[in-house]
Structures are given as C-alpha cells and as structure tokens.
Biopython code that builds the backbone (N, CA, C, O; Angstrom):
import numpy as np
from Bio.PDB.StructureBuilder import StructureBuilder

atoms = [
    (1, "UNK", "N", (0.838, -1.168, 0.000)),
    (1, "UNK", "CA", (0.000, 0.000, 0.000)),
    (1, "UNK", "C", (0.890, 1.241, 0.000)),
    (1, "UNK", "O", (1.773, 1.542, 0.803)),
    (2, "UNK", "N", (0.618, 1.653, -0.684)),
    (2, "UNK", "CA", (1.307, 3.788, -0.952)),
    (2, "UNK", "C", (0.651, 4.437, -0.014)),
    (2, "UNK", "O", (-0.469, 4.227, 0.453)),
    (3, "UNK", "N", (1.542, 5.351, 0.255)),
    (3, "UNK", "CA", (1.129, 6.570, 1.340)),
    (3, "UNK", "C", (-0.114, 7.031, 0.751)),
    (3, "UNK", "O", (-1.070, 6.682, 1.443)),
    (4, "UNK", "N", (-0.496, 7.800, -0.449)),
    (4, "UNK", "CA", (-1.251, 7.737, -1.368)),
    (4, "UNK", "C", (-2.644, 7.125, -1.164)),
    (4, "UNK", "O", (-3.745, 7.528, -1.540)),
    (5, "UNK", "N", (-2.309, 6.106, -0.507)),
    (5, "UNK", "CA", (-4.064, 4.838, -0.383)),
    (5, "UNK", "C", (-4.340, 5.083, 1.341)),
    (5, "UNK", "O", (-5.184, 4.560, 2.069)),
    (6, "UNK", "N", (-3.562, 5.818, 1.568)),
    (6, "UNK", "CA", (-3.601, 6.124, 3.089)),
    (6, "UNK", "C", (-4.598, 7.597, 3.821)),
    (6, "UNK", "O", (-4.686, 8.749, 3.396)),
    (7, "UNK", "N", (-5.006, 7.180, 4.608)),
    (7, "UNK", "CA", (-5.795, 8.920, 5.038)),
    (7, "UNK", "C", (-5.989, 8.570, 6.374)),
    (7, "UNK", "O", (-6.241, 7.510, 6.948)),
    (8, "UNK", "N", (-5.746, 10.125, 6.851)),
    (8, "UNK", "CA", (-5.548, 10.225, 8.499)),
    (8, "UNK", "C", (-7.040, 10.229, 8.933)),
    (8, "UNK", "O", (-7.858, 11.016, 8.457)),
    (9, "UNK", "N", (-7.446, 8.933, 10.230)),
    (9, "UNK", "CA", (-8.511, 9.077, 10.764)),
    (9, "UNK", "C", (-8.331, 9.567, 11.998)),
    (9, "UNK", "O", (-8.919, 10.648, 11.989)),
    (10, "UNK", "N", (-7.855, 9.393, 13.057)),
    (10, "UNK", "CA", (-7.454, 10.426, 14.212)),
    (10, "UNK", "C", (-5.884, 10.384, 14.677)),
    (10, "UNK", "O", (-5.056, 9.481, 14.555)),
    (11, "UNK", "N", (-5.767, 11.801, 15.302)),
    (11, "UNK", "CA", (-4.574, 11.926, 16.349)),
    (11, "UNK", "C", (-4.561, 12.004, 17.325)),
    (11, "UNK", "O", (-5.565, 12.594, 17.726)),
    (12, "UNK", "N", (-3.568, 11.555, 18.477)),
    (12, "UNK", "CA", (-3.962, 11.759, 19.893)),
    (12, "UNK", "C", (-2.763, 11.410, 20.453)),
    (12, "UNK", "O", (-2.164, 10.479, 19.916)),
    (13, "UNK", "N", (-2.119, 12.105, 21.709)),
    (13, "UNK", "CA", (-1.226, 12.006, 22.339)),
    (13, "UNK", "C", (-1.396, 11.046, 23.069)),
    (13, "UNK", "O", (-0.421, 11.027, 23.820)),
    (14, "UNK", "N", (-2.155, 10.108, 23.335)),
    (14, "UNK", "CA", (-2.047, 8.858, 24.331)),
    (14, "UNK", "C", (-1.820, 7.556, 23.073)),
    (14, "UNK", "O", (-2.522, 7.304, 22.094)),
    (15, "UNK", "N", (-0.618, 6.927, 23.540)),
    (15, "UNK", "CA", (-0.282, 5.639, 22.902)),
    (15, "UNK", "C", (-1.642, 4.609, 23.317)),
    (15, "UNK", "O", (-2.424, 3.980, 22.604)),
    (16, "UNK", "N", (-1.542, 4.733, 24.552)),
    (16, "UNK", "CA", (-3.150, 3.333, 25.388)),
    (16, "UNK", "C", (-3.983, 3.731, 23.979)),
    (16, "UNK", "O", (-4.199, 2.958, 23.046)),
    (17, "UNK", "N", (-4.407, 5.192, 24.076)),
    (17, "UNK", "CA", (-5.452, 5.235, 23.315)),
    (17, "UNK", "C", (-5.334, 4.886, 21.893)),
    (17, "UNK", "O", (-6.389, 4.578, 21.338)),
    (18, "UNK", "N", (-4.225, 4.874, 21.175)),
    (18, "UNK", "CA", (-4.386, 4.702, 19.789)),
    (18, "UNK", "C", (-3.981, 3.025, 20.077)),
    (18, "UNK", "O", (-4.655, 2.434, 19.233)),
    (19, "UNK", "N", (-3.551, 2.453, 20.514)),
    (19, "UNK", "CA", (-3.463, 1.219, 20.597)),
    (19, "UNK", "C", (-4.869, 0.678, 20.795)),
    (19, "UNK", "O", (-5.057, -0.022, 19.800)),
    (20, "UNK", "N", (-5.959, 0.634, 21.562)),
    (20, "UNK", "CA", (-7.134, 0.315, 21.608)),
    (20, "UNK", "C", (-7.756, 0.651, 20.706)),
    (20, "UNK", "O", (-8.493, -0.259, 20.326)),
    (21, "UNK", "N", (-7.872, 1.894, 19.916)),
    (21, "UNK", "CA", (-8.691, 2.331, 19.105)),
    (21, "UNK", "C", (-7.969, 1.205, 17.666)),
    (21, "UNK", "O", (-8.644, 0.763, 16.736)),
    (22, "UNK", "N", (-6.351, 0.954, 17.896)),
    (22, "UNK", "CA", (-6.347, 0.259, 16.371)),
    (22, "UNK", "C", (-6.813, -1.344, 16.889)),
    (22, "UNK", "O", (-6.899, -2.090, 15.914)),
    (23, "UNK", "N", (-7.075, -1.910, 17.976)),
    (23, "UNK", "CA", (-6.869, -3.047, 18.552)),
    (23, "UNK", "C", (-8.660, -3.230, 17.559)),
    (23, "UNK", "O", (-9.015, -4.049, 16.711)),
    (24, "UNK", "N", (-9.358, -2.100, 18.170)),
    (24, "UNK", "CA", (-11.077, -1.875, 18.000)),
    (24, "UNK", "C", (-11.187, -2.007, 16.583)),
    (24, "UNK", "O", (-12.226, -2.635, 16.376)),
    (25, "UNK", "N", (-10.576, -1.699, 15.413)),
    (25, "UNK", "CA", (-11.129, -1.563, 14.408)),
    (25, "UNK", "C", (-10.723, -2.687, 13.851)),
    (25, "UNK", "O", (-11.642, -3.219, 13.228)),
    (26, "UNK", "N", (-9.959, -3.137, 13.824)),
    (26, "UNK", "CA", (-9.485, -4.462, 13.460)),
    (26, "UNK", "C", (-10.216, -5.546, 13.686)),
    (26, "UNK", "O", (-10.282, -6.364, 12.769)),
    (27, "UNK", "N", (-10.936, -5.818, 14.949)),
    (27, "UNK", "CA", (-11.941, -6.836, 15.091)),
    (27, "UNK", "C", (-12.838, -6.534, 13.765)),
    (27, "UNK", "O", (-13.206, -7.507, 13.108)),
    (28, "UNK", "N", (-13.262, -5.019, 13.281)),
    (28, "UNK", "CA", (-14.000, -5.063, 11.942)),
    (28, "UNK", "C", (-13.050, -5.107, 10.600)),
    (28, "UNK", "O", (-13.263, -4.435, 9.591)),
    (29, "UNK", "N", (-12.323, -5.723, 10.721)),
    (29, "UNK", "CA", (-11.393, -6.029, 9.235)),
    (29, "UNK", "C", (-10.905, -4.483, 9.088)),
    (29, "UNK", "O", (-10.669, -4.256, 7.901)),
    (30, "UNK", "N", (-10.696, -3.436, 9.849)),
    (30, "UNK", "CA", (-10.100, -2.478, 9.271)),
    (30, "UNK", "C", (-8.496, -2.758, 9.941)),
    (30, "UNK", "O", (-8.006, -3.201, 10.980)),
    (31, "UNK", "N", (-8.195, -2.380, 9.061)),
    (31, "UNK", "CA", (-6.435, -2.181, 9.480)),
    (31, "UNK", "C", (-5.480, -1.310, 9.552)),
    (31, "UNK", "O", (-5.040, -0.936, 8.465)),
    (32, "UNK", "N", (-4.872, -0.726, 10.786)),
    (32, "UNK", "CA", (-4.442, 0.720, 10.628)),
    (32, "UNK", "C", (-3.146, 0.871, 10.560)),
    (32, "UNK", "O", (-2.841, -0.168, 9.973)),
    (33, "UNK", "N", (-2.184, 1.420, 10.742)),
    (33, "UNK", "CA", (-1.066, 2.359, 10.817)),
    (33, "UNK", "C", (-0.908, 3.407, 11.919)),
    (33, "UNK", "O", (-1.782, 4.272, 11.987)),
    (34, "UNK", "N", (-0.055, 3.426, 12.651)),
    (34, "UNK", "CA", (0.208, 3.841, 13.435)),
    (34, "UNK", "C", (1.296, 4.742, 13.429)),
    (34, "UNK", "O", (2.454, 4.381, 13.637)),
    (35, "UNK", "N", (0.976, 5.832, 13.210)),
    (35, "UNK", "CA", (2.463, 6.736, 13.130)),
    (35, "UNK", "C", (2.639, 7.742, 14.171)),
    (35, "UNK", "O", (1.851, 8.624, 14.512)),
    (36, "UNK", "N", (3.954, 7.431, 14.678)),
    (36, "UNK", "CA", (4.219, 8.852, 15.953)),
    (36, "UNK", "C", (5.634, 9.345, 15.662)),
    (36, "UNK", "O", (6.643, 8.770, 15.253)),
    (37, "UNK", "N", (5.324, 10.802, 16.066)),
    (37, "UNK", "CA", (6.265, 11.910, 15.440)),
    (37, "UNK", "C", (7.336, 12.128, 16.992)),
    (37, "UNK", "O", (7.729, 13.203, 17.446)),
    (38, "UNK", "N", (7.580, 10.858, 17.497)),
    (38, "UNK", "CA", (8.634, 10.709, 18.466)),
    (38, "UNK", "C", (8.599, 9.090, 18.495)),
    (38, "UNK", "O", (8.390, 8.637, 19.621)),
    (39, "UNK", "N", (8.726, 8.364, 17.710)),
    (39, "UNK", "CA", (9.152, 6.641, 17.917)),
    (39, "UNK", "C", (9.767, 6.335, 19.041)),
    (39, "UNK", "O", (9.395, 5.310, 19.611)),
    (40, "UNK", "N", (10.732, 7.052, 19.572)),
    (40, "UNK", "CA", (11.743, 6.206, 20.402)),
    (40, "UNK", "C", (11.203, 6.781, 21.801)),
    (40, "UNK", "O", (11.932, 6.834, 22.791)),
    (41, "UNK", "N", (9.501, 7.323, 21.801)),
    (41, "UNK", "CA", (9.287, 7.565, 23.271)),
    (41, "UNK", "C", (9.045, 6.238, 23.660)),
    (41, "UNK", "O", (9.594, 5.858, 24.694)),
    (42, "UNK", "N", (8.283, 5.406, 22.992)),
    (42, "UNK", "CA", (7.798, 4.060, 24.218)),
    (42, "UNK", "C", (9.311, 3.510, 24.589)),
    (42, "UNK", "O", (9.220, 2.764, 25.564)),
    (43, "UNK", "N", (10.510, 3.622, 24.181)),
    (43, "UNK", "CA", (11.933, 3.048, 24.320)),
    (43, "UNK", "C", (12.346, 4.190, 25.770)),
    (43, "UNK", "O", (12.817, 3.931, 26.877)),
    (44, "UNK", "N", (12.072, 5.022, 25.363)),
    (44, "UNK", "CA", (12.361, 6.174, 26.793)),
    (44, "UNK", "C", (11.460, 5.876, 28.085)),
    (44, "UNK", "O", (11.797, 6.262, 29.204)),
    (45, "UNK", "N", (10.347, 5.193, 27.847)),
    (45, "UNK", "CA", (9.352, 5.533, 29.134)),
    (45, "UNK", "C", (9.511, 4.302, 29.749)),
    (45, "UNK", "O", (9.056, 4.179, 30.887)),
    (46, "UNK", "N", (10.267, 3.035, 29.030)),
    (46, "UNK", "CA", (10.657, 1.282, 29.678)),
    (46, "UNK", "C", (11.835, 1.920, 30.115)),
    (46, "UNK", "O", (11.851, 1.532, 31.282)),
    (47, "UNK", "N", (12.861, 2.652, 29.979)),
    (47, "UNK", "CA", (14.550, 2.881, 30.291)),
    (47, "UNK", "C", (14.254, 4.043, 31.383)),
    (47, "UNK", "O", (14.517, 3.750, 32.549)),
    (48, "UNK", "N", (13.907, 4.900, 31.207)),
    (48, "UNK", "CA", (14.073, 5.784, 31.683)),
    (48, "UNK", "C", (12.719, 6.374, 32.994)),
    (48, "UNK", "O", (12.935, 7.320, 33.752)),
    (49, "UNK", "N", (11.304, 5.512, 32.988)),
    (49, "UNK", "CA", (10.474, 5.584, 33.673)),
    (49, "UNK", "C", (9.565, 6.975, 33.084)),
    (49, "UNK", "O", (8.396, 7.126, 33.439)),
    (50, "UNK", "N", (9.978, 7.565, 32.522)),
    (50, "UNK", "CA", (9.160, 8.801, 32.164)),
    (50, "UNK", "C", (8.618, 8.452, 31.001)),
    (50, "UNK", "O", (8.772, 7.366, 30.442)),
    (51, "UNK", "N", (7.770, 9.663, 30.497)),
    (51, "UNK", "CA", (7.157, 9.022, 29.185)),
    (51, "UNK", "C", (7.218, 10.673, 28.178)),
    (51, "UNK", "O", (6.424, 11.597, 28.351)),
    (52, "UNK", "N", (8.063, 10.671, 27.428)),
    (52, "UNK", "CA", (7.888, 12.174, 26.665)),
    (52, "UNK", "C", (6.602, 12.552, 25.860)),
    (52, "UNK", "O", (5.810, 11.623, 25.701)),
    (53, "UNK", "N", (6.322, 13.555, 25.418)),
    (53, "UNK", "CA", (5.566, 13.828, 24.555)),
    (53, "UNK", "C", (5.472, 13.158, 23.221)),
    (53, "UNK", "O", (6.414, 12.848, 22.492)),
    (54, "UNK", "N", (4.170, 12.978, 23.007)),
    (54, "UNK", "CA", (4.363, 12.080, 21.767)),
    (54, "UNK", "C", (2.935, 12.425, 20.459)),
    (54, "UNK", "O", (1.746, 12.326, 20.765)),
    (55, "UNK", "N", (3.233, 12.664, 19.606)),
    (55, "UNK", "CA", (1.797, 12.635, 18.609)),
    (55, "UNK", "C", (1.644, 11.147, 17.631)),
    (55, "UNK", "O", (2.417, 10.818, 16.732)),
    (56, "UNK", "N", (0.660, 10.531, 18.007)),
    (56, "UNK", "CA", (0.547, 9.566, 17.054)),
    (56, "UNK", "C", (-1.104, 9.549, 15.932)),
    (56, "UNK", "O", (-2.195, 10.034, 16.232)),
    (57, "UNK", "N", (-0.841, 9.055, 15.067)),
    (57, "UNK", "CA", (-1.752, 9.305, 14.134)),
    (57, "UNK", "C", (-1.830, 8.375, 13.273)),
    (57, "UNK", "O", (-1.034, 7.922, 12.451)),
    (58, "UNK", "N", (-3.105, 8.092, 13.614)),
    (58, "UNK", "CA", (-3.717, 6.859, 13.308)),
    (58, "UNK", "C", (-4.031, 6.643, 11.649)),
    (58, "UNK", "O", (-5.102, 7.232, 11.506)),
    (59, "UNK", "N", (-3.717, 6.206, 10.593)),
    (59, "UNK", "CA", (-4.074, 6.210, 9.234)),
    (59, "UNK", "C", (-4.933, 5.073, 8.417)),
    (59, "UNK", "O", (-4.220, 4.071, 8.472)),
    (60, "UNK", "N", (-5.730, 4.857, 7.927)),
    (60, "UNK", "CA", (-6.504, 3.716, 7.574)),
    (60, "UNK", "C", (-6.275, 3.584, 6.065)),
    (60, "UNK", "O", (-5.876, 4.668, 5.639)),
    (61, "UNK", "N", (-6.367, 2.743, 5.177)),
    (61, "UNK", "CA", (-6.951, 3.001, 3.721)),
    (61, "UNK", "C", (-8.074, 3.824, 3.708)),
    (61, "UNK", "O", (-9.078, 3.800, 4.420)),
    (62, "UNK", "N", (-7.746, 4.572, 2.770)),
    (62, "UNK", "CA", (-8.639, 5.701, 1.964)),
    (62, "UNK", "C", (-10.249, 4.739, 1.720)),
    (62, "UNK", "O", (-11.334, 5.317, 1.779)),
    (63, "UNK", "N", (-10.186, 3.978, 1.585)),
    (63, "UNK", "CA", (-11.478, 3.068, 0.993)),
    (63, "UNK", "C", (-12.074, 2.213, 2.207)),
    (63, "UNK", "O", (-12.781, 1.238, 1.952)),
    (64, "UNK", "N", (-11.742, 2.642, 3.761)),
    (64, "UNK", "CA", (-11.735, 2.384, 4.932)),
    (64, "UNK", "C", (-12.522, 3.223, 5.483)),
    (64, "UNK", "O", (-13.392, 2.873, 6.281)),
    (65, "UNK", "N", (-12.320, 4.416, 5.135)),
    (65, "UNK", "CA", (-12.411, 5.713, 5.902)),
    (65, "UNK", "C", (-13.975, 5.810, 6.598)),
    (65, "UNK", "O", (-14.295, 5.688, 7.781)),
    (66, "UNK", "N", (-14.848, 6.087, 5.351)),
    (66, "UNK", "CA", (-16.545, 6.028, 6.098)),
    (66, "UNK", "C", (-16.776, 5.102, 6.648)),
    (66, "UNK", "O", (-17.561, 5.385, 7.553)),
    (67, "UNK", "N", (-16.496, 3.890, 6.638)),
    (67, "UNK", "CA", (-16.813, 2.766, 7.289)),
    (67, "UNK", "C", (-16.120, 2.634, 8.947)),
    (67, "UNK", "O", (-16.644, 1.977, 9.846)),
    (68, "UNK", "N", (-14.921, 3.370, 9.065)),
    (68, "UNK", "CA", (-14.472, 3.249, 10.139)),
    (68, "UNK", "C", (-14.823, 4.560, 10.816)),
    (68, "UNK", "O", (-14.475, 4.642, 11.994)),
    (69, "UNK", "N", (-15.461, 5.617, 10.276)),
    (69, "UNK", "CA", (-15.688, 6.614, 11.058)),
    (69, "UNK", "C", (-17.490, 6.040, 11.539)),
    (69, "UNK", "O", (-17.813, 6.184, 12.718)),
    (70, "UNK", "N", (-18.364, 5.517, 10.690)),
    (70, "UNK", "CA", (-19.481, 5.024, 11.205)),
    (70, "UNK", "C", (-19.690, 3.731, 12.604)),
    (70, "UNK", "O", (-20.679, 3.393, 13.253)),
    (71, "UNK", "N", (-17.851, 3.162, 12.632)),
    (71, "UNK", "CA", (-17.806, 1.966, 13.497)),
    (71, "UNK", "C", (-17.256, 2.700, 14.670)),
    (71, "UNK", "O", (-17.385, 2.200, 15.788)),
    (72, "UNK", "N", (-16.743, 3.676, 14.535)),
    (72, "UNK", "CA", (-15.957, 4.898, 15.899)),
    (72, "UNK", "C", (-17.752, 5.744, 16.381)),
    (72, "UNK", "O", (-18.289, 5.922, 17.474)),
    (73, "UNK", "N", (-18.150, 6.042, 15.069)),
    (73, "UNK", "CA", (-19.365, 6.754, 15.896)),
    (73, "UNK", "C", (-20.209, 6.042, 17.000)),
    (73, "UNK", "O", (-20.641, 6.519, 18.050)),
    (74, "UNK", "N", (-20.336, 4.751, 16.488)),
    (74, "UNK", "CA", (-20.856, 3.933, 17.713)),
    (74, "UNK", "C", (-20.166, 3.217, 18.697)),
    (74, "UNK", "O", (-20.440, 2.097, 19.131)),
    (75, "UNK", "N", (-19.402, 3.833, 18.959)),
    (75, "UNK", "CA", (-18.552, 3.040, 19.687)),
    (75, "UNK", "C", (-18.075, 4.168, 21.191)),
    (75, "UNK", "O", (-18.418, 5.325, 21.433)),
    (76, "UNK", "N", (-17.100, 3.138, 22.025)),
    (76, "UNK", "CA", (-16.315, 4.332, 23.195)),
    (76, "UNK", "C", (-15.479, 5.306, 22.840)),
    (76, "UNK", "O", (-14.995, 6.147, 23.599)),
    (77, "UNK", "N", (-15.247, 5.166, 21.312)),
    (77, "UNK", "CA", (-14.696, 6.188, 20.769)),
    (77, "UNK", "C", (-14.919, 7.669, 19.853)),
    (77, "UNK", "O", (-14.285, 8.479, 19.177)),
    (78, "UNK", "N", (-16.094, 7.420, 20.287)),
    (78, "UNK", "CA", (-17.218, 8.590, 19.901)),
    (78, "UNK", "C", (-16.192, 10.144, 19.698)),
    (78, "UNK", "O", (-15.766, 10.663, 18.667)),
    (79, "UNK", "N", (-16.108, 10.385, 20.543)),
    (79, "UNK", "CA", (-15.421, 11.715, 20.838)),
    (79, "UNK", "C", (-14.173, 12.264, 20.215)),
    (79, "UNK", "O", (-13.778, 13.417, 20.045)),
    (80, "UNK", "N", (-13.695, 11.138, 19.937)),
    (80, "UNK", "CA", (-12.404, 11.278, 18.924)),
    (80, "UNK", "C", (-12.598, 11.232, 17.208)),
    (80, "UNK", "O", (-11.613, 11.255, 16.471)),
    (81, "UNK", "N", (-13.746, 11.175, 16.778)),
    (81, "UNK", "CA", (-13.920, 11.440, 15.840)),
    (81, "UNK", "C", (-14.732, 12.509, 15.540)),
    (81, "UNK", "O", (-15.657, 12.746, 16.317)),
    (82, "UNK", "N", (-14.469, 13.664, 13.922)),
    (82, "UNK", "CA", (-15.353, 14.840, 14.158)),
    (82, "UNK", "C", (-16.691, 14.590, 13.280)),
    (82, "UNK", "O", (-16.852, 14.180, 12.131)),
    (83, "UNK", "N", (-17.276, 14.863, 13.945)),
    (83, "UNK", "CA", (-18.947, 14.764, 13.187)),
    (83, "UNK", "C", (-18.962, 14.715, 11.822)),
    (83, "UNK", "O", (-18.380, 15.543, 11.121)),
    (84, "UNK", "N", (-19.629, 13.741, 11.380)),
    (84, "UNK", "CA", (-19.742, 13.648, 9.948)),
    (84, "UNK", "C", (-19.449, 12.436, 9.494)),
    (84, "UNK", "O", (-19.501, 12.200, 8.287)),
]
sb = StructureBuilder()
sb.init_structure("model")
sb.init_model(0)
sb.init_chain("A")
sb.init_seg("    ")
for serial, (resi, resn, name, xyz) in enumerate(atoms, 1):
    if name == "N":
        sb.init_residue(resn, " ", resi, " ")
    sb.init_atom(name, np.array(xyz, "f"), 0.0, 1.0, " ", f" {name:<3s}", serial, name[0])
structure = sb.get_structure()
C-alpha cells in the first residue's frame, strides 16, 4: 500500500489510546497504521520511567475511511472522531 491509499482518521497524544482504538477496528477487518512523530518515546518511558511527549496518528486506507468513522461513531470512541 502507498502513502497515497492512506488517510488520516485520528490523532492523539495517548499511545493506550491509539493502541485500543487500532486493537477496536481491526476486530471489523479495518487495518491501521500507526504513526508517531517521536518513535523512540515508548523506548524512553521502559529505560528511563518517564514518558515524553508524543503525537501519534492513526491512518486507515482511503477506501476504509466512512466505514471506520461510522464503526468509531458507535462506539467508546465517539469523541475522537469529528462529526460527519
């Protein structure tokens, strides 16, 4: 898959949270990507006990997208997605 076939469905500074939210969509055949604009924090927060700042952002296939924003609307993840 190309970056290209890719589109951002949410961001959020909690790893727990994007880990559950990709754990959640996957039970519905969606499959995500996980990208954070500091990688080597979860390596800092096992070594070092702290946990730095981190943005991760969640990406689905483009041909994913309505279907996984209609499976977030009903879901505990309501709030992290924007209306529509």
């Amino acid at each position: 898959m190309e970056n290209s076939d890719l589109r951002l469905l949410i961001s959020t500074g909690e790893r727990g949270l994007a880990e559950e939210v990709k754990s959640y969509l996957e039970e519905f055949e969606i499959y995500t990507m996980m990208v954070s604009d500091n990688p080597a924090s979860s390596y800092i927060g096992v070594y070092f006990g702290f946990n730095p700042t981190e943005s991760i952002d969640i990406q689905i296939n483009k041909d994913d997208y309505q279907k996984a924003i209609e499976i977030l609307h009903k879901s505990p993840y309501e709030e992290l997605v924007e209306n529509g």
